[in-house]
C-alpha positions in Angstrom: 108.9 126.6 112.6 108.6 123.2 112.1 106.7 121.9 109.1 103.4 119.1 110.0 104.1 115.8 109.1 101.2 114.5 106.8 100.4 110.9 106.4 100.5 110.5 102.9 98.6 107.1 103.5 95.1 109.0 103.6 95.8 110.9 100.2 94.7 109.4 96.7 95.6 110.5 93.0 93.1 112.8 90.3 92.9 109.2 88.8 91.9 106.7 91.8 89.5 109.8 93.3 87.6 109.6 90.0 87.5 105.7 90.3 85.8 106.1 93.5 82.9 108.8 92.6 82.2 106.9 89.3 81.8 104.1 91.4 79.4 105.9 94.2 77.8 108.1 91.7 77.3 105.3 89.0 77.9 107.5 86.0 81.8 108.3 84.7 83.3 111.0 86.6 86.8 112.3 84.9 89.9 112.8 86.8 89.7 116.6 85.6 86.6 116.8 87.6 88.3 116.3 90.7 90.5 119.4 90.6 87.5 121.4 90.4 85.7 120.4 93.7 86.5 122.7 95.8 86.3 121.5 99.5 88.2 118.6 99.4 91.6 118.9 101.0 94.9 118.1 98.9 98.7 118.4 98.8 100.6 119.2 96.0 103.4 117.0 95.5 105.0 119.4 92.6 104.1 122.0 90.0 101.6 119.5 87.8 100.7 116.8 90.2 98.3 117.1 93.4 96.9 114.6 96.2 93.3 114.5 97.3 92.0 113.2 100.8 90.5 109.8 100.3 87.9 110.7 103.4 86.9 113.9 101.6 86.4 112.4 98.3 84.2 109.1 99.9 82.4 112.2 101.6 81.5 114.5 98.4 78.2 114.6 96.7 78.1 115.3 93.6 74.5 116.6 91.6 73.4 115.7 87.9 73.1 118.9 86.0 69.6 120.1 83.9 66.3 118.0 84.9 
């Protein structure tokens, strides 16, 4: 079985996915955050370090807590 090539391209680090909802959201969103959404597709590149999908994370709303 042959494994599917994935164009790494499309994929963005914890740190530049958090850069990008701060930015749409216009409140600080941590790079922690991001690990917790939960239907944004990634790959994991080794035991500590993953890769989110930049069109997922442009894609995800994310709601203020309380009020």
């Amino acid at each position: 079985m042959t494994k599917k090539i994935i164009p790494l391209a499309d994929y963005i680090t914890a740190h530049d996915a958090a850069e990008i909802l701060s930015a749409k959201m216009g409140r600080p969103i941590r790079p922690g955050y991001v690990h917790k959404l939960k239907r944004v597709r990634f790959h994991v590149l080794n035991q500590t370090s993953k890769l989110y999908h930049r069109g997922d994370i442009e894609a995800c709303v994310i709601r203020q807590r309380g009020s």
